[in-house]
Each structure stands twice: as C-alpha cells, then as structure tokens.
C-alpha positions in Angstrom: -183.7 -43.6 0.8 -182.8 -46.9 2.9 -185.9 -48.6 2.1 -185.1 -48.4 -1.8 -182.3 -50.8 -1.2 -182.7 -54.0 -2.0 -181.7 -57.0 -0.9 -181.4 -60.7 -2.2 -181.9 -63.7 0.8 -181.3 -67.7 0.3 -184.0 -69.8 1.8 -184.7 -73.4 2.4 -188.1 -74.5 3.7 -189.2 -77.8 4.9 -192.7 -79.1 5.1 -195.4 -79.6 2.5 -193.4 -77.6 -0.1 -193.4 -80.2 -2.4 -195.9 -81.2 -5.3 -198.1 -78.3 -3.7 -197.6 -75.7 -6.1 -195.0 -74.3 -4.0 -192.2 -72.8 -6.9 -195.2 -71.7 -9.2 -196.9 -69.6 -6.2 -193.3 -68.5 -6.0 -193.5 -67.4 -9.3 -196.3 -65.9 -10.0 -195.8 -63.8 -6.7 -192.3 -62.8 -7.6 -193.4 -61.7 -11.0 -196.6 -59.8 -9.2 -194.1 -58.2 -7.2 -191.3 -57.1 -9.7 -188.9 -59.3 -7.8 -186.5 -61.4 -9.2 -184.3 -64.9 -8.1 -185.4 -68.5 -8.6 -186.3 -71.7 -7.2 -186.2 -75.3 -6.9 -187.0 -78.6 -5.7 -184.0 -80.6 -3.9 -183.8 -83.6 -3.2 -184.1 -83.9 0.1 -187.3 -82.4 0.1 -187.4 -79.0 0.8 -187.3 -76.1 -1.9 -184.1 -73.6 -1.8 -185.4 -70.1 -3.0 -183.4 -66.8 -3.9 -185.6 -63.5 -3.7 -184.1 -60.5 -4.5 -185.8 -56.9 -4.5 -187.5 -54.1 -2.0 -187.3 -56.1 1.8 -190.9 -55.3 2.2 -191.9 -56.8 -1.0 -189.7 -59.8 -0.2 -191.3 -60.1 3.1 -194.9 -59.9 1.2 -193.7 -62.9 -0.7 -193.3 -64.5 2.2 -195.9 -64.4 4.0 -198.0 -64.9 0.5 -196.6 -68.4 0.5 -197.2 -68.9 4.3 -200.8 -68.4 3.6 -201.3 -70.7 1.2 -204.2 -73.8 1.9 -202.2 -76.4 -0.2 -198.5 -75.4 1.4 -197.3 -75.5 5.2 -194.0 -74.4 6.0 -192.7 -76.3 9.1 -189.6 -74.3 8.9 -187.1 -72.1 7.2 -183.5 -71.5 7.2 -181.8 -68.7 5.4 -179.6 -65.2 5.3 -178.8 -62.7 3.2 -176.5 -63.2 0.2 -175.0 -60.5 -2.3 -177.4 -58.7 -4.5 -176.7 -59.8 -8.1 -177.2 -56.3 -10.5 -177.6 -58.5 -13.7 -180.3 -60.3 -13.0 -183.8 -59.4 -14.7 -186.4 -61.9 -13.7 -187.7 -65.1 -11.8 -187.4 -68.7 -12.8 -188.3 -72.3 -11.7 -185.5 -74.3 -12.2 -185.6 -78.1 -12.5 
C-alpha cells in the first residue's frame, strides 16, 4: 500500500521556536507517534528538524506543533531527504 511508505523531510522553522519548548514537544510527539529523526537549536535562531515515518503521521506532528500556545511558527522551509533504514528513535540534540 502507498500510504505505508514512509518518508523522512528536513525542516527549518523560524519564529518563536526557541526557549518555548519547541524540540521537547517535538519529542514527545515523535515518540507518541512512533516516528523517528531529531532536532536542534541553531544558531541563527531557528530549529532544523528531521521527521521520518507514515506522511500522515508526520503531517500530525506538524500541525501538533503549529498548535501550540507557547510556539508560533512564522515560517518553514524544507523537502524531502532519503529515508534512513537504521534509525530507531527520536532525539534532541544540543
């Protein structure tokens, strides 16, 4: 089935994604979701994320972090990279 494939995409948001709780919202709705990537502050101020899973679970994250009171995405870049077998789980990195 189509659906069943995942898919892993690169992101960078700007806005209040900093010091908001941002990566551990990540996290906890990564881990909810069975998805699996990371992400992290730069310094520049935005935060770079890699989900990788079901598209309409990675969507779900999302828009999970879009409706957030704390966060407010002004904007996002990103595309779709290559899916990487190996990996098992979701971490905040430093």
């Amino acid at each position: 089935e189509e659906d069943m494939a995942e898919v892993r995409r690169r992101l960078n948001f700007r806005g209040r994604v900093q010091g908001v709780g941002f990566r551990y919202k990540a996290k906890y709705l990564a881990k909810s979701m069975g998805l699996t990537g990371w992400v992290r502050n730069e310094m520049d101020g935005t935060v770079t994320l890699e989900i990788q899973g079901r598209p309409q679970l990675v969507d779900k994250l999302l828009q999970g972090l879009n409706h957030d009171c704390f966060i407010e995405i002004d904007w996002v870049a990103g595309n779709d990279i290559t899916v990487e077998d190996e990996e098992k789980s979701f971490k905040v990195l430093m």
